[in-house]
C-alpha positions as CSV (number, residue, x, y, z in Angstrom):
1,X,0.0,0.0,0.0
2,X,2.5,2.6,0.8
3,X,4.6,1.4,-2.9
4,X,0.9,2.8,-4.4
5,X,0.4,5.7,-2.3
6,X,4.4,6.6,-3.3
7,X,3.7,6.2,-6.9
8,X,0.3,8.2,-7.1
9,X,1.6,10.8,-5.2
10,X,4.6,10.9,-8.0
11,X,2.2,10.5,-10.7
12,X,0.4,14.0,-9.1
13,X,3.2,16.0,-9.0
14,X,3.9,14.9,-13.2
15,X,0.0,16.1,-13.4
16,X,0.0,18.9,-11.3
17,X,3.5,20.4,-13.2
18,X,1.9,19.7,-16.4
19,X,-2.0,21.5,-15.1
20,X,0.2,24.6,-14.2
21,X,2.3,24.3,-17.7
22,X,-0.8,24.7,-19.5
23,X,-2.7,26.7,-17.3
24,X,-5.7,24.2,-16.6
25,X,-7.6,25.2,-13.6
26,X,-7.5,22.1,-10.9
27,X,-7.6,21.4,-7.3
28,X,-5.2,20.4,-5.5
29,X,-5.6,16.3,-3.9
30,X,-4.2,14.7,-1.8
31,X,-6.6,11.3,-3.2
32,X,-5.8,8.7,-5.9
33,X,-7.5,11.5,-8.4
34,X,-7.3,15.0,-9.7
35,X,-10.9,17.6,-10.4
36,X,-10.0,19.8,-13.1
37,X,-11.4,22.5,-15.9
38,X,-10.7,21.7,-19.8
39,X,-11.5,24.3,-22.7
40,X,-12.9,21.3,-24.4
41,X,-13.8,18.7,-22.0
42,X,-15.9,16.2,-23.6
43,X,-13.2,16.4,-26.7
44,X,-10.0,15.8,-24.5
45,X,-12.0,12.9,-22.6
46,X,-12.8,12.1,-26.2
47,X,-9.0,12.0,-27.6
48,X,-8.1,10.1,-24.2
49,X,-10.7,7.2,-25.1
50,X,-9.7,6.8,-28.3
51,X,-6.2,5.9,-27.0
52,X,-8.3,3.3,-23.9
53,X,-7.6,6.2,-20.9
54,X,-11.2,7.0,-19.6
55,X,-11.8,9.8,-17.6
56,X,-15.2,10.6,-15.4
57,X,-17.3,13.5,-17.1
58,X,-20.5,15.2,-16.0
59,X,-19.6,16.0,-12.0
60,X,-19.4,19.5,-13.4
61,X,-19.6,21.5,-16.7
62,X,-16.3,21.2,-19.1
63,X,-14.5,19.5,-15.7
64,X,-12.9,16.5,-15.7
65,X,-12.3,13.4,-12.6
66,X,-8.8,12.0,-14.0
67,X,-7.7,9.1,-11.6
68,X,-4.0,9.0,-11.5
69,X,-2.6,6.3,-13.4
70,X,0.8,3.9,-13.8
71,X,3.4,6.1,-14.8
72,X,3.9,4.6,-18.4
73,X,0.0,5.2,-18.8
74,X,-0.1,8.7,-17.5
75,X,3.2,9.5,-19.8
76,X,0.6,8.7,-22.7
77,X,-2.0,10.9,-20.8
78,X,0.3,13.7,-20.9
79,X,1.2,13.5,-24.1
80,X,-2.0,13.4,-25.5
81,X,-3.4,16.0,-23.5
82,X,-0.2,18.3,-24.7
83,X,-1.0,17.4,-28.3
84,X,-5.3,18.4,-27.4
85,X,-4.0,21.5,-26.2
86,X,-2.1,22.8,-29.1
């Protein structure tokens, strides 16, 4: 358990870095999950899908409940949600 609770709370920083790169609204957690605002929300959980990441939609408009993955899965995330945002 603490090996998962290490890794998540690396995988957060990764996200949080990125969220503040981009300037994507969030809030800060301390849980196995991240709440944040997309532009396009129902096109990045969209582009994510295509590639098998699901994401939860509709807790809020244009937010988006991303539950931190494995580190090789997240690196896809990231790079996906780079690619959405240019």
């Amino acid at each position: 358990m603490a090996r998962t609770v290490s890794q998540n709370a690396e995988e957060r920083v990764k996200w949080e870095a990125l969220f503040d790169e981009l300037g994507i609204h969030y809030y800060k957690s301390e849980a196995n999950f991240i709440f944040f605002e997309a532009p396009d929300a129902d096109g990045l959980a969209d582009a994510w899908l295509t590639e098998g990441y699901q994401v939860r939609r509709g807790q809020r408009d244009s937010w988006l409940r991303l539950t931190i993955p494995m580190a090789q899965d997240g690196d896809v995330m990231r790079h996906i949600l780079k690619q959405f945002m240019n």
